[in-house]
C-alpha positions in Angstrom: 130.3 127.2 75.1 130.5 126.0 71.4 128.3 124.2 69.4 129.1 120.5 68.8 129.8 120.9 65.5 132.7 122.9 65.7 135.5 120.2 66.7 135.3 121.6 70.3 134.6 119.7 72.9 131.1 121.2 75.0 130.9 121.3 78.5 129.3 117.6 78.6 131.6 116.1 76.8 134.6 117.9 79.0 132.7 116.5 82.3 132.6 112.8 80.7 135.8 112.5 79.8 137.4 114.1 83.1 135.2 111.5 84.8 136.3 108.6 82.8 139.8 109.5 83.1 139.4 110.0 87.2 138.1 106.4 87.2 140.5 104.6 85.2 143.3 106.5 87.5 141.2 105.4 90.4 140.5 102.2 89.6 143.4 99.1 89.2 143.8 97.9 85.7 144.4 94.2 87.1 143.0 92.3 90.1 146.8 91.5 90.2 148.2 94.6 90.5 145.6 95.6 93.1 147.0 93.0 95.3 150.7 93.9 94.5 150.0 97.2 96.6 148.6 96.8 99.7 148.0 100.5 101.2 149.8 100.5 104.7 147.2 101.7 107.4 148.3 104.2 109.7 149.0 103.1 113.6 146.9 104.8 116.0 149.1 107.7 117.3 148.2 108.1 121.1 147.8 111.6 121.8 149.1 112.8 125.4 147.0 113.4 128.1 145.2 116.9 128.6 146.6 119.2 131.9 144.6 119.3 135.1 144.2 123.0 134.1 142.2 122.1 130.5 140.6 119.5 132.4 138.9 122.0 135.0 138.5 124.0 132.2 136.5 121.3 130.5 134.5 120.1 133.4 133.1 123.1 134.0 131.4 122.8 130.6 128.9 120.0 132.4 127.2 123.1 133.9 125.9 124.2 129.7 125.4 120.3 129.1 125.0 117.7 131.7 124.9 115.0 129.4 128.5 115.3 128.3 130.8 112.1 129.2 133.9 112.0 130.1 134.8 110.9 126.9 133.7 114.1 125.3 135.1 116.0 127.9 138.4 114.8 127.9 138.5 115.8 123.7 137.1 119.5 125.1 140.3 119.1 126.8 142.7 118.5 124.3 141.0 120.9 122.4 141.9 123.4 125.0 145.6 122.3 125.2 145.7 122.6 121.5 144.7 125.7 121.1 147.0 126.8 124.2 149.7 125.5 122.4 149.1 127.8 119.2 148.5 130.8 121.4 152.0 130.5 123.1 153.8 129.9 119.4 152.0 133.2 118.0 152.7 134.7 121.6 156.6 133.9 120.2 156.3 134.6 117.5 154.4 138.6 117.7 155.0 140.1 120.6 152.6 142.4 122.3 154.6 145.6 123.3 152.6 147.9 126.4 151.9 150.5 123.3 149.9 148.4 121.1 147.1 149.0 120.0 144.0 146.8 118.8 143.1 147.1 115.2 140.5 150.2 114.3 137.5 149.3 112.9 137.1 150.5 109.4 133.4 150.6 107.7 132.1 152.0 103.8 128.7 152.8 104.2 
């Protein structure tokens, strides 16, 4: 950059003060007003259970790894659902019509 003789600030100098800055945002300037905000913790949102057909879906997955508990399986689940869910809003939202087409591949060599 510029020499520190110049009046401009170097790249050192730039990091320092961005970093002092960030922690004097970050950090409260009273032990007072630190207590004056308490930060509200988010409740637990309970997410609704997967289908039977994600379910099947992610039991089969037992037959790649047999040490996977239910646990895990039931989040492969909801992972499935999610993922279904997108599907059917794009599905909505772009129809497929019988002449489409997939994209052509297009390569530079």
């Amino acid at each position: 950059m510029t020499d520190s003789g110049s009046g401009a600030t170097s790249r050192k100098g730039f990091i320092a003060a961005a970093t002092a800055l960030g922690a004097a945002i970050a950090v409260p300037s009273s032990p007072l007003q630190a207590a004056a905000t308490p930060t509200p913790t988010p409740a637990p949102t309970a997410s609704p259970p997967p289908s039977p057909a994600s379910e099947a879906i992610a039991r089969t997955m037992r037959r790649f790894d047999s040490s996977l508990t239910d646990e895990q399986l039931m989040e492969i689940a909801r992972g499935i659902d999610d993922q279904n869910h997108y599907a059917s809003f794009i599905r909505k939202r772009q129809p497929l019509h019988n002449g489409d087409e997939p994209a052509p591949e297009f390569e530079v060599r």
